[in-house]
Rosetta silent file (secondary structure, phi, psi, omega in degrees, C-alpha in Angstrom):
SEQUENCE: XXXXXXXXXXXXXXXXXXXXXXXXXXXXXXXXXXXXXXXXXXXXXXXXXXXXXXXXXXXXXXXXXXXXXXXXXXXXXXXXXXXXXXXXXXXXXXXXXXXXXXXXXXXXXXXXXXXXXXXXXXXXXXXXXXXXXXXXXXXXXXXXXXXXXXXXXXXXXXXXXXXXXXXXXXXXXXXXXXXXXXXXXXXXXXXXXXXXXXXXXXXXXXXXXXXXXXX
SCORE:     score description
SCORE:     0.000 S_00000001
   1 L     0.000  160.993 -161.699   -5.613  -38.487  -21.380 S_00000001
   2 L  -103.358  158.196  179.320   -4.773  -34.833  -21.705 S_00000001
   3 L  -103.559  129.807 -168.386   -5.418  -33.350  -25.035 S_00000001
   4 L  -146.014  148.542  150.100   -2.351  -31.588  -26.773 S_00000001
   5 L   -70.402 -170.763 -173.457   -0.925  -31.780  -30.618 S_00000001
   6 L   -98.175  -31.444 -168.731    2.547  -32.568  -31.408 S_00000001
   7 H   -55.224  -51.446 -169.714    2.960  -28.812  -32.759 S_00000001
   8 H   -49.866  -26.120 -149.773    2.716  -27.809  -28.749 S_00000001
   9 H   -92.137  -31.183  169.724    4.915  -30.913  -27.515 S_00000001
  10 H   -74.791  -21.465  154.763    7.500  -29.026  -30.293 S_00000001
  11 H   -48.627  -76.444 -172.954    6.987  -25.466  -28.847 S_00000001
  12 H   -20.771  -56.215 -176.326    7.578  -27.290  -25.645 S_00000001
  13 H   -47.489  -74.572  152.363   11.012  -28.299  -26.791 S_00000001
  14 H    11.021  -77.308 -174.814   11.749  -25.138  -28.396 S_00000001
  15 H  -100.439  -19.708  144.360   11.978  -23.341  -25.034 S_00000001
  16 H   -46.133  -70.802 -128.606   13.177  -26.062  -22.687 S_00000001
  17 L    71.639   27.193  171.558   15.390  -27.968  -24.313 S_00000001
  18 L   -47.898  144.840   76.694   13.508  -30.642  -23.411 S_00000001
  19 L    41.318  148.026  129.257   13.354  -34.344  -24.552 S_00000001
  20 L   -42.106  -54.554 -168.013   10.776  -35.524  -26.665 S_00000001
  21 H   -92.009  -21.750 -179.158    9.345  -37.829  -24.289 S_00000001
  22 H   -76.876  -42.526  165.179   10.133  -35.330  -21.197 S_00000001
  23 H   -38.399  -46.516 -176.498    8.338  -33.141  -23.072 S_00000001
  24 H   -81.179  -44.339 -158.463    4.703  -35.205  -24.165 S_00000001
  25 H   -82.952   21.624 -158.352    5.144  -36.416  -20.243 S_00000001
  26 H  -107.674  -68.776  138.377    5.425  -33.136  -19.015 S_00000001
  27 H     7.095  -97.018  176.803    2.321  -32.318  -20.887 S_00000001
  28 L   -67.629   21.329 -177.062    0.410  -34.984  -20.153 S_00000001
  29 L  -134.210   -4.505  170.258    1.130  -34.471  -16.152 S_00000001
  30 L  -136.054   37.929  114.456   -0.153  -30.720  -16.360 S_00000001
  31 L   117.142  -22.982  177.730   -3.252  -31.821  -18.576 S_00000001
  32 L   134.950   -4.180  161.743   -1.960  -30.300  -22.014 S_00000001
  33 L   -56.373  138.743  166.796   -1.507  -26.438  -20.049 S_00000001
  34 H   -77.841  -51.333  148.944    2.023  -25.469  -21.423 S_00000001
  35 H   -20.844  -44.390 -172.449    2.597  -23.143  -18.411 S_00000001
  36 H   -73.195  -59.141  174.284    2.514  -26.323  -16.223 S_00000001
  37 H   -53.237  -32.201 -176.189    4.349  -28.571  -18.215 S_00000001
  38 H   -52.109  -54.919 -172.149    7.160  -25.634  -18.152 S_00000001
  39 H   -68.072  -31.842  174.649    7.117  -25.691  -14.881 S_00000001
  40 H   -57.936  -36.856 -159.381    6.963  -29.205  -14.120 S_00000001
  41 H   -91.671   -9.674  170.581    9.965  -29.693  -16.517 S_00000001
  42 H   -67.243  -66.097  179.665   11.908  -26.756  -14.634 S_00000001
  43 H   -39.459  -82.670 -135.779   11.443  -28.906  -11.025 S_00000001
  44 H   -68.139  -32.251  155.628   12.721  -31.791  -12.804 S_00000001
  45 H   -30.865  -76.800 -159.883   15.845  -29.715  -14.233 S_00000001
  46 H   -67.354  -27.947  177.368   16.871  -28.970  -10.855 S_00000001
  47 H   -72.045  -79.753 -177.644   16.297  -32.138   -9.284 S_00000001
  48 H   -26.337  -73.496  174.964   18.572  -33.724  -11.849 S_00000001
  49 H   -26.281  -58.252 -149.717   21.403  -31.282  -11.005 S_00000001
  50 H   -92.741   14.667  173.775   21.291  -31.914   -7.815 S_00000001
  51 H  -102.586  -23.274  142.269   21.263  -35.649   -8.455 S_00000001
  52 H   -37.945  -14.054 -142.285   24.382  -34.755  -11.309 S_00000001
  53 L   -96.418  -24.782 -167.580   26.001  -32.283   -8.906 S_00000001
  54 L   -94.434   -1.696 -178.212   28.440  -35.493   -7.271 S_00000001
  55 L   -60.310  148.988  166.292   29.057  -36.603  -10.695 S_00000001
  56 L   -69.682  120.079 -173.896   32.921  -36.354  -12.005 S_00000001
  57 L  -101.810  115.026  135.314   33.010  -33.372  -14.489 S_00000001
  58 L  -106.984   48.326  169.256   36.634  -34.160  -16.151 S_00000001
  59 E  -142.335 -172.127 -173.222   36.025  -32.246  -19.388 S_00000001
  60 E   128.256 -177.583 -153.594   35.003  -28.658  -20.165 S_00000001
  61 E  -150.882  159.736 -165.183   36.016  -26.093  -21.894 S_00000001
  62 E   -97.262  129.837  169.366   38.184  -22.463  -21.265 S_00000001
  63 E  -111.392  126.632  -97.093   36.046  -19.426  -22.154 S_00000001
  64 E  -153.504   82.294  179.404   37.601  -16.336  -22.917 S_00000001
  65 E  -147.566  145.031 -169.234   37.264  -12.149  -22.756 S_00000001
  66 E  -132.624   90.986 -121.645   39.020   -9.559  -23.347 S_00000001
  67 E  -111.781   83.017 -173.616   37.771   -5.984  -22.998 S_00000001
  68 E  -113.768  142.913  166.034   40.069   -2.880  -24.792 S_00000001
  69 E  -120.403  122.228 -166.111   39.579    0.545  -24.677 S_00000001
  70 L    92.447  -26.310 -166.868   41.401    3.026  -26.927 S_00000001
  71 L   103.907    7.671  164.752   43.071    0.373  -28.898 S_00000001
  72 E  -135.325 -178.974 -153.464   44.530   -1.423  -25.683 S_00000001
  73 E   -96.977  152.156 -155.677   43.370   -4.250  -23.755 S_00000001
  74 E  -155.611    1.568 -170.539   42.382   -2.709  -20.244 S_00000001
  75 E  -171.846  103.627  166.463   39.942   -6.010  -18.890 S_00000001
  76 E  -121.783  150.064 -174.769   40.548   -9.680  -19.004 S_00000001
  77 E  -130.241  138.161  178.739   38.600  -12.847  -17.610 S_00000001
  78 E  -128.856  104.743  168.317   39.361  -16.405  -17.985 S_00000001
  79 E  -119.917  143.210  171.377   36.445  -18.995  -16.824 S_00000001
  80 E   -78.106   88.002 -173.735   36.490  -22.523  -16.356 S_00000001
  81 E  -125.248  125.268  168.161   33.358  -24.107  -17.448 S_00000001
  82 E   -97.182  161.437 -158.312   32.838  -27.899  -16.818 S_00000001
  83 E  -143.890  158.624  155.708   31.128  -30.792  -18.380 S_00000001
  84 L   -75.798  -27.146 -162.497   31.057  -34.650  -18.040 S_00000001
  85 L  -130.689  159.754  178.873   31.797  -35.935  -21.128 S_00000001
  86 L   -67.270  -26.615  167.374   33.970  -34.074  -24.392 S_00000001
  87 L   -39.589  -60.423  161.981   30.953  -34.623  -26.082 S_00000001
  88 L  -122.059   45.691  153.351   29.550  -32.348  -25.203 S_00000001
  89 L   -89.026  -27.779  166.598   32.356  -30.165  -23.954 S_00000001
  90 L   -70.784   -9.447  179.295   33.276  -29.331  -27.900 S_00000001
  91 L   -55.642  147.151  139.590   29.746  -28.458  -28.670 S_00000001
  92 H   -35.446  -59.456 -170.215   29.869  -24.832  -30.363 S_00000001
  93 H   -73.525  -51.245  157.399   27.107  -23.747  -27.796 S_00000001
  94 H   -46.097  -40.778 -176.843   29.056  -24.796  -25.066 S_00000001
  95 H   -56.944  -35.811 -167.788   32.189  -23.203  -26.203 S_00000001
  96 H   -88.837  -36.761 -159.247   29.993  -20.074  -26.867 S_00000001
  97 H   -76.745  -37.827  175.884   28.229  -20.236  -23.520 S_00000001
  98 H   -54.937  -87.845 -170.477   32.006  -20.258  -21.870 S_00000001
  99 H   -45.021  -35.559  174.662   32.939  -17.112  -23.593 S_00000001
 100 H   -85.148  -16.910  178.208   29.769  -15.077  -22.471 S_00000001
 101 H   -61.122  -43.433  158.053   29.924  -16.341  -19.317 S_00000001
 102 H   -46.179  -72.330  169.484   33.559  -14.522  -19.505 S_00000001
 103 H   -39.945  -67.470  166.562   31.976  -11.354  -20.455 S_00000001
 104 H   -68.015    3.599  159.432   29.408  -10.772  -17.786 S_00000001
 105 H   -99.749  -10.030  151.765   31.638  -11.451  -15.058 S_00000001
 106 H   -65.028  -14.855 -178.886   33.873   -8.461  -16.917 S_00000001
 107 H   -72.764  -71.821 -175.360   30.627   -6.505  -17.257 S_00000001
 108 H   -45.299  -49.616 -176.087   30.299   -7.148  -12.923 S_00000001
 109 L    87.896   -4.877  173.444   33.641   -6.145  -12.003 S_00000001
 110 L   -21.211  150.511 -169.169   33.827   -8.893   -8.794 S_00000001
 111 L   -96.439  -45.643 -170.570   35.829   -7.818   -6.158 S_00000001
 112 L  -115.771  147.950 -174.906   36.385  -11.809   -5.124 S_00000001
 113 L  -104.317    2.669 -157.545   36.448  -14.774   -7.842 S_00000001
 114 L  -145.450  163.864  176.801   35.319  -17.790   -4.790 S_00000001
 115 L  -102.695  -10.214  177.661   32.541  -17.182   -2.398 S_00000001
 116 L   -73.781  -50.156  169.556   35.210  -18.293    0.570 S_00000001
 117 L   -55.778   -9.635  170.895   37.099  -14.888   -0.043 S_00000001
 118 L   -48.851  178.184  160.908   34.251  -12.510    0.825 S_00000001
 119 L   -99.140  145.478 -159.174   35.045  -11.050    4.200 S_00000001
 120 H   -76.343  -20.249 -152.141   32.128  -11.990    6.534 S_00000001
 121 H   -94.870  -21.155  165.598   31.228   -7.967    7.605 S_00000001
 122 H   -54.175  -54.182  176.255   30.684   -7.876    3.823 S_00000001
 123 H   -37.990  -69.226 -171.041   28.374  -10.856    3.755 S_00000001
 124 H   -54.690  -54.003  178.946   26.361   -9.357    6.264 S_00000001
 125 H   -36.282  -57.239 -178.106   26.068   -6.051    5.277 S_00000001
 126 H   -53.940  -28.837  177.100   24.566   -7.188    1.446 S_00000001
 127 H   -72.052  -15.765 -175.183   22.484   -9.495    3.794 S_00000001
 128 H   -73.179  -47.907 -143.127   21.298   -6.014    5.725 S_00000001
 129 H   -80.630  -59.523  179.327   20.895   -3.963    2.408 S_00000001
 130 H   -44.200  -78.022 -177.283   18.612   -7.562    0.690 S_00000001
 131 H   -46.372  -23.098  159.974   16.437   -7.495    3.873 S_00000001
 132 H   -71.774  -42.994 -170.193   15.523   -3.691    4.010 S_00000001
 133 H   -64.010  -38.018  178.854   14.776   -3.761    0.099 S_00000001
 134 H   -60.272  -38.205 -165.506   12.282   -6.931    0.941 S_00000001
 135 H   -90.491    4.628  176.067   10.464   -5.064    3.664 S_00000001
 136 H   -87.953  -19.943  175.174   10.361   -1.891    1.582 S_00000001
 137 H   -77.923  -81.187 -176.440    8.683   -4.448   -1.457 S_00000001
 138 H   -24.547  -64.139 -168.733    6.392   -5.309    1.541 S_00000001
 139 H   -52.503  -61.147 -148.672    4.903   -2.138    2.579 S_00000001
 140 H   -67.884  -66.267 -177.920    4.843   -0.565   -0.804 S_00000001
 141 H   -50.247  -36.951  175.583    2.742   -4.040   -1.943 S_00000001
 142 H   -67.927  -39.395 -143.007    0.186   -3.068    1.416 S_00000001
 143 H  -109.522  -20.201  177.882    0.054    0.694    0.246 S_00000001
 144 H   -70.184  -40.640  163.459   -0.561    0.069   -3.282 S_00000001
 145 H   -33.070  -64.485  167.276   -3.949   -1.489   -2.927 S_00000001
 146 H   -22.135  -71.620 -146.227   -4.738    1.807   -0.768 S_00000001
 147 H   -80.299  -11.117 -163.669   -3.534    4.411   -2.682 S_00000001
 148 H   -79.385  -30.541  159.745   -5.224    2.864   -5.824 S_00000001
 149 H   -16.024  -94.453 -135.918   -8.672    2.930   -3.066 S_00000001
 150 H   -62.551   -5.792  -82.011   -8.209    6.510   -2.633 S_00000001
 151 H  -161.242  -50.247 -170.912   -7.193    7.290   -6.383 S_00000001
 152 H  -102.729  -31.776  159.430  -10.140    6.136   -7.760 S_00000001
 153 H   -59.334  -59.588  164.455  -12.474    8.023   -4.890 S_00000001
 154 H   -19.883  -55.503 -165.751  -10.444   10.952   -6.219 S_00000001
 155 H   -88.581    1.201 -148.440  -11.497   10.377   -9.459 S_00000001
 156 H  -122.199  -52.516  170.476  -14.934    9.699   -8.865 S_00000001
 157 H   -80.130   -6.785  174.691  -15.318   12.823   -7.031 S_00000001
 158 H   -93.271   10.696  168.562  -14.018   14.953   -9.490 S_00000001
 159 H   -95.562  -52.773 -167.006  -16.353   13.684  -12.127 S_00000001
 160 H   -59.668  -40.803  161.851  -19.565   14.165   -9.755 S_00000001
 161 L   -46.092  -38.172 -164.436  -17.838   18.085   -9.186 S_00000001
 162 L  -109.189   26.094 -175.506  -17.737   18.336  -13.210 S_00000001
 163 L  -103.762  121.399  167.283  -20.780   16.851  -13.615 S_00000001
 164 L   -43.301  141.725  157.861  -23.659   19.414  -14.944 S_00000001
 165 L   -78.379  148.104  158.952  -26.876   18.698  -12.533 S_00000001
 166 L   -80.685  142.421  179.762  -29.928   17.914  -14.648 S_00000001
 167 L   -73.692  144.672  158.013  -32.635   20.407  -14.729 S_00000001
 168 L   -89.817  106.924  165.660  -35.808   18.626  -13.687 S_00000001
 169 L    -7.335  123.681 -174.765  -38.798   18.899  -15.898 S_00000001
 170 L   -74.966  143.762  157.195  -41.699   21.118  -14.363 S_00000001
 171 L   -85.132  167.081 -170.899  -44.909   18.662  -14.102 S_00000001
 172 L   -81.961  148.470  152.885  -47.876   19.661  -16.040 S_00000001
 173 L   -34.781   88.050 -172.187  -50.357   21.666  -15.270 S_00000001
 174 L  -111.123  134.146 -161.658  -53.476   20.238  -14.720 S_00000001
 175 L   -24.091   97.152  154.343  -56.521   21.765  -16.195 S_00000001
 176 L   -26.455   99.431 -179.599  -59.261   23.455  -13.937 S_00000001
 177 L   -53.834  155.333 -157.258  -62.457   21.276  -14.494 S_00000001
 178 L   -97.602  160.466 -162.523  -64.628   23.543  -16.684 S_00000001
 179 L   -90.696  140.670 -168.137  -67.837   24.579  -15.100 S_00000001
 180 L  -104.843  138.585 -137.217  -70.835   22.663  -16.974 S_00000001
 181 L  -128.054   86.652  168.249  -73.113   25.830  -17.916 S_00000001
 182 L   -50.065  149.687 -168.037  -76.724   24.821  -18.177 S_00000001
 183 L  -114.604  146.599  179.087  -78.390   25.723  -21.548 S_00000001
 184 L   -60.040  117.942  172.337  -81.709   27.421  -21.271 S_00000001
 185 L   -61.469  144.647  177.291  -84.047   24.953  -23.165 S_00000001
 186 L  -111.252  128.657 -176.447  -85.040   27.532  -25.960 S_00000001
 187 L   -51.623  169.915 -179.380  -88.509   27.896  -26.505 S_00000001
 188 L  -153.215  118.388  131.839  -89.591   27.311  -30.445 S_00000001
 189 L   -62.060  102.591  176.480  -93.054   29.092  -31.663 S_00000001
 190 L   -89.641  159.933 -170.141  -94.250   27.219  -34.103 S_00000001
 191 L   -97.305  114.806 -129.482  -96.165   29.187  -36.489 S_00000001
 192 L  -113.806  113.932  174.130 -100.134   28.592  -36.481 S_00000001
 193 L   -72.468  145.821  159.171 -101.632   29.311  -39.923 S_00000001
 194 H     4.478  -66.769 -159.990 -104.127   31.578  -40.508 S_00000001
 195 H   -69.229  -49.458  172.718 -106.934   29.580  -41.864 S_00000001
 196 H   -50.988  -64.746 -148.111 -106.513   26.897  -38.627 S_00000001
 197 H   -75.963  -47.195  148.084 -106.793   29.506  -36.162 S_00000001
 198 H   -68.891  -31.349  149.079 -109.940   30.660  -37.488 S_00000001
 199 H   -50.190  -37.741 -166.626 -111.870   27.243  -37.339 S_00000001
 200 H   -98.017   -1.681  162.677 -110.944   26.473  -33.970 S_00000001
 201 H   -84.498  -47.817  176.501 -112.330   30.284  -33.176 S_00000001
 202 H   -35.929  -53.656 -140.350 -115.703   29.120  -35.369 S_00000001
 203 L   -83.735  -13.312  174.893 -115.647   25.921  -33.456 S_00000001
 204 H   -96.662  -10.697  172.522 -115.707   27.289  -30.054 S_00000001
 205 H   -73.700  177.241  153.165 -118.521   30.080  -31.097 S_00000001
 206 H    90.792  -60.304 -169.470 -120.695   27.128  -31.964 S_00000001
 207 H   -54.754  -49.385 -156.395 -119.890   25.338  -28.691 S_00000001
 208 H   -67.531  -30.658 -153.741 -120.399   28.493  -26.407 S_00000001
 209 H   -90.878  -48.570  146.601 -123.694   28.922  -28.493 S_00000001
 210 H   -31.034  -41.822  175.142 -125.086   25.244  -27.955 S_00000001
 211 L   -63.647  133.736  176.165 -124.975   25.363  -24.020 S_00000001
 212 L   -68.638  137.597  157.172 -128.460   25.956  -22.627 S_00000001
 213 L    87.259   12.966  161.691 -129.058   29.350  -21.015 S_00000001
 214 L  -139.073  119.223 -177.532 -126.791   31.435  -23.080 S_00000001
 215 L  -111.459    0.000    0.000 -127.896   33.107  -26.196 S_00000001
């Protein structure tokens, strides 16, 4: 079951004019999306008319406008709008609905009040003028994609033009291996005392003097 509140199925209403129950099933046939249900509840609107459209409308109501300029009346309209039942031809909304409906065809200005009085080279023509403006939609929808293409290359190259280059960092230097410099072993004199260095001069007089055959 689709999940919706009641506040939505009252939204729903709101902006139809929906039913209650046309409403929750409208709902609950487009999953709880509100978009869906609109639409679903549109289709069915039209389908009714056109199962209403052979019905007898003998009620309805006169709707009314009258247009002055200067302080005299200079534009008048009278429309004929019908309903089945008086109920609701006496509704205040109908009544109201009548009267604007009056207005905007004084706002238009029709040339013909039936669609049987156009003249046919007229028909055709508006049908000429509708059919250029569609293939003129048409192109303009192929060209937009394009131009937005090349728009954005545009823009892309004028950033890379105002873009500073970075300086690149020099690499380091690297060091000359140092030459290894042999060290002279330095000789050390140790210092011979006195007293030693005469005993070991005694002691070799006394040797040389011991050996046979030298006196």
């Amino acid at each position: 079951m689709a999940d919706f509140t009641a506040t939505e199925v009252q939204a729903l209403r709101r902006e139809t004019g929906a039913g209650m129950m046309d409403a929750k099933r409208a709902l609950e046939e487009a999953g709880g999306d509100p978009e869906g249900a609109r639409k679903i509840l549109r289709e069915q609107g039209l389908a009714d008319a056109k199962k209403r459209s052979d019905r007898a409308q003998t009620q309805g109501a006169i709707g009314s406008y009258l247009h002055q300029q200067s302080g005299r009346p200079v534009i008048g309209v009278l429309v004929e709008l019908a309903a089945e039942t008086d109920f609701v031809a006496k509704s205040d909304d109908f009544q109201q609905a009548a009267n604007d409906i009056a207005m905007h065809v004084a706002a238009a200005r029709p040339d013909w009040v039936r669609r049987e009085d156009v003249p046919d080279d007229v028909v055709a023509k508006e049908k000429d003028l509708i059919g250029a403006c569609r293939r003129i939609e048409k192109k303009a929808a192929v060209k937009k994609p394009a131009a937005k293409k090349a728009a954005t290359k545009r823009t892309a190259a004028k950033k890379a033009a105002t873009k500073k280059p970075i300086a690149k960092k020099a690499a380091p230097k690297k060091a000359a291996p140092k030459k290894r410099v042999a060290k002279k072993a330095a000789t050390r004199t140790v210092p011979v005392k006195a007293s030693t260095a005469k005993k070991a001069a005694g002691r070799r007089r006394k040797a040389a003097a011991a050996k046979p055959g030298k006196r």
